[in-house]
C-alpha positions in Angstrom: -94.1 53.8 -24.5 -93.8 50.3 -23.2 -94.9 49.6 -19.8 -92.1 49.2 -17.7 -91.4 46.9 -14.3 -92.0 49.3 -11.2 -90.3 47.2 -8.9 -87.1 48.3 -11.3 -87.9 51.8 -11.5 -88.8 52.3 -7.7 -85.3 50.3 -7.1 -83.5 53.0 -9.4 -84.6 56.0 -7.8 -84.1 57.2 -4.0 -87.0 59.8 -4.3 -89.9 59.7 -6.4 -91.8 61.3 -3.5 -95.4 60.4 -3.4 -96.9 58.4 -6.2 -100.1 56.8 -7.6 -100.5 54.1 -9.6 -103.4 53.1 -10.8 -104.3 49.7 -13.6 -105.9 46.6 -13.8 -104.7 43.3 -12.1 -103.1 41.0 -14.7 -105.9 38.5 -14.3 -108.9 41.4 -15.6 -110.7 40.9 -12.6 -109.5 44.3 -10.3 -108.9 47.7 -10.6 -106.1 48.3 -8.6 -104.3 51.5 -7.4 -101.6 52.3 -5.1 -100.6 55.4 -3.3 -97.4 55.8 -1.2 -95.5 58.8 0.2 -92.2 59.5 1.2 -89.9 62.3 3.2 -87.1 63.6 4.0 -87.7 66.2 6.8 -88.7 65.1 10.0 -92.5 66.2 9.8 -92.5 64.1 6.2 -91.6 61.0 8.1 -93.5 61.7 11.3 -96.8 60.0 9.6 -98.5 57.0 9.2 -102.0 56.1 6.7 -104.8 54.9 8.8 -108.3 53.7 7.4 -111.8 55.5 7.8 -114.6 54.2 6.8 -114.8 56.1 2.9 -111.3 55.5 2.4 -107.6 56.5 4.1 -106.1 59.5 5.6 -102.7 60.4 7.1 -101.8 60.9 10.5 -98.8 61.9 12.7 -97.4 58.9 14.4 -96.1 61.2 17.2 -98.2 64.3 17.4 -95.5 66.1 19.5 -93.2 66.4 16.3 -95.9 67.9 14.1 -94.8 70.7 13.4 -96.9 71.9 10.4 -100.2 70.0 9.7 -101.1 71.7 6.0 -99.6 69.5 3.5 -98.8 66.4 5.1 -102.5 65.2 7.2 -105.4 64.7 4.9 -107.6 62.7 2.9 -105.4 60.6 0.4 -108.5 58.0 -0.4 -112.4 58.8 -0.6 -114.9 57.1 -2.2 -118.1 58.4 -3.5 -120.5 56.0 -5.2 -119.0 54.1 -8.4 -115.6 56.5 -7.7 -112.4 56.3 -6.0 -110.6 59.3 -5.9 -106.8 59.5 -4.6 -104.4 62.6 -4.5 -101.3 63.3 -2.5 -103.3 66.4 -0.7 -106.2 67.8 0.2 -107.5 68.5 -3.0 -109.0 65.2 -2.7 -111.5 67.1 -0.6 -111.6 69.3 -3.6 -112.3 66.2 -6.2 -115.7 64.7 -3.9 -117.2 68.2 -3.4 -117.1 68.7 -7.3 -118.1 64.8 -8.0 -120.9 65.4 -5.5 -122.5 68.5 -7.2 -122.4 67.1 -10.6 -118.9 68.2 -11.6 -116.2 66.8 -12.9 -112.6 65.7 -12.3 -111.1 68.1 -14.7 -113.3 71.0 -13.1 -112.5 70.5 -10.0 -108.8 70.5 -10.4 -108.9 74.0 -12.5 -109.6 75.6 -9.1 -106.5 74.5 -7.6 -102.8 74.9 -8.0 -99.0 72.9 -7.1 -98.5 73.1 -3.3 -97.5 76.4 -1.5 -93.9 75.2 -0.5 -91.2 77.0 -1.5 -88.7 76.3 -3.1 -90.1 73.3 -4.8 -93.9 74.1 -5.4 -94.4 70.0 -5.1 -96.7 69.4 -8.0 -100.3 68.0 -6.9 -101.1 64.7 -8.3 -104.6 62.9 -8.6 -106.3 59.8 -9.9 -110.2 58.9 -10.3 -111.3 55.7 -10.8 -114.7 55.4 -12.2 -116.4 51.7 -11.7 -118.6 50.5 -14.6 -120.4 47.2 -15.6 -117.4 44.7 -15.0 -115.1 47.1 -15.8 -113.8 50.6 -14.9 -112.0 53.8 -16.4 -109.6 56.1 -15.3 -107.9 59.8 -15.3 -104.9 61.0 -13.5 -103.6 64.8 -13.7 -100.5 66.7 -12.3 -100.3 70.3 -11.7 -97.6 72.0 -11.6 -95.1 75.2 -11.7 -94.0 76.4 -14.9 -90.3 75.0 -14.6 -89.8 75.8 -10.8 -91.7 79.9 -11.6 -94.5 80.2 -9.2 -96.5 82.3 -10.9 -97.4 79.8 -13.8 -99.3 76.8 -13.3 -99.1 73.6 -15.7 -102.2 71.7 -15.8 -102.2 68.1 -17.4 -105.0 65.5 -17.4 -104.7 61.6 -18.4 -107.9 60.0 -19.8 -106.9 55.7 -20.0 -109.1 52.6 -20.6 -108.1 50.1 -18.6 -106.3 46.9 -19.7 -105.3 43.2 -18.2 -101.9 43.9 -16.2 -101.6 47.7 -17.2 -101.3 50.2 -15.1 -99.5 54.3 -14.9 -97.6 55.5 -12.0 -97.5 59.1 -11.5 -95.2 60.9 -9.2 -94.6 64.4 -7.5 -90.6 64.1 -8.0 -88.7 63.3 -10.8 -85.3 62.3 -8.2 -83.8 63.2 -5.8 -82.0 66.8 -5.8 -81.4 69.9 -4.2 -84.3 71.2 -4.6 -85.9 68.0 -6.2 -87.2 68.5 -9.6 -90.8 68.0 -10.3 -92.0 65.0 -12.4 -91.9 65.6 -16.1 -93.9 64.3 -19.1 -96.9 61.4 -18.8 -97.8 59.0 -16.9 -95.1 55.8 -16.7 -96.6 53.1 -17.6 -96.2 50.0 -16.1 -97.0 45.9 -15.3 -99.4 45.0 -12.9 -98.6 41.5 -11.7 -99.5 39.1 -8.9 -102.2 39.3 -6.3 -102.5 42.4 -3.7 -100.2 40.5 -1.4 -97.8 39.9 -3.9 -97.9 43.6 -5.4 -98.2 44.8 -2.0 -94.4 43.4 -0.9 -93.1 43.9 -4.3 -93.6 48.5 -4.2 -92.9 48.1 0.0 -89.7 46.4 -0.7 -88.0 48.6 -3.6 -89.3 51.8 -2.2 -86.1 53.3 -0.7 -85.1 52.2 2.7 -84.4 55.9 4.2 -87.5 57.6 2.8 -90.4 55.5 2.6 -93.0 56.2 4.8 -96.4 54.8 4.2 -98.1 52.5 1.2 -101.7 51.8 0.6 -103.1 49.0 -2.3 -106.7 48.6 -2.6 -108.0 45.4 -5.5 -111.5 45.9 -6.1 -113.4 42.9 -7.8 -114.7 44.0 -11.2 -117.3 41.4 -10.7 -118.4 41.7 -7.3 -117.4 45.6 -6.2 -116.0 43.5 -3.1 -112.7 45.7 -1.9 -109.5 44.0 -0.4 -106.8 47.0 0.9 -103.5 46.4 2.5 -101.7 49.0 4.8 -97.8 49.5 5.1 -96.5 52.0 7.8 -93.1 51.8 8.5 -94.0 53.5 12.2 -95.8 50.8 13.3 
């Protein structure tokens, strides 16, 4: 498949839900990756990403309108050595504890399922960046039900080298709907172009107007490890 403009496909669709991309700049000097989420319900939009010190984590903007903590605060962004994980849950917790024993991506993923949340089962999705000499792999995976049946799970797993204004955006929703479907089939991929300030304003500004919540870019310099992250809340 050809890679496509996001900017376009973000524009085209109301509710992709959360999503992670994850490439290289078009200049070969960064990995970059993205992550942004979205909601409809009051305690989807009552958030806001704030950084610690080995990455990012969500947060309600006005803790008197959480109403259910379990799948909306956690850890979207950790890193551990030469890795950067990011997943739209807490099995990013899951990822680091596996990476940190010796395991692997794949392994720790086995050990978990979609979300507990009825009647869409939102499908976890997760990316791992792993840094080398000047350059950099990486893997995303979704899991998810067997067409809407909780008691199947679907587990896939992306393996890419990376490439000069490449990237592949992966997403919990296929559209909007009642319920909305889960995402179907690989990874989209798609251009990588400008700097992070330029990338930055172009997802922020096609994201839809009514459901985007929170965006997070991070370029790291191939060449230097150096990392340059911007934060968009739309409750700030």
């Amino acid at each position: 498949m050809k890679a496509i403009d996001i900017t376009q496909n973000l524009k085209g669709n109301s509710y992709p839900g959360r999503g992670i991309v994850i490439g290289k700049s078009e200049d070969g000097k960064s990995a970059v990756t993205a992550y942004f989420i979205m909601g409809r319900s009051v305690n989807s939009r009552n958030r806001v990403f704030e950084a610690v010190d080995d990455g990012l984590r969500t947060k309600a903007f006005d803790p008197a309108k959480l109403s259910d903590p379990s799948l909306v605060i956690y850890f979207p962004v950790r890193v551990l050595g030469n890795h950067v994980i990011v997943t739209n849950g807490d099995q990013t917790d899951t990822i680091y504890e596996f990476l940190q024993k010796g395991g692997t991506f794949e392994e720790a993923l086995r050990t978990r399922t979609f979300e507990p949340d009825p009647p869409l089962y939102t499908p976890r999705i997760s990316g791992l960046i792993t840094l080398g000499k000047e350059d950099f792999t990486y893997q995303l995976s979704i899991l998810k039900s067997t067409n809407g049946d909780p008691g199947g799970v679907q587990r896939f797993f992306f393996d890419y080298q990376s490439l000069p204004g490449l990237g592949h955006f992966l997403h919990t929703y296929k559209c909007d709907g009642d319920p909305v479907p889960s995402f179907e089939g690989e990874p989209t991929p798609v251009k990588i172009s400008g700097d992070i300030g330029q990338f930055t304003d172009a997802l922020w500004t096609n994201l839809n107007e009514a459901n985007k919540v929170s965006l997070f870019v991070r370029y790291i310099n191939l060449e230097t490890g150096e990392a340059e992250t911007r934060i968009v809340n739309k409750n700030m």
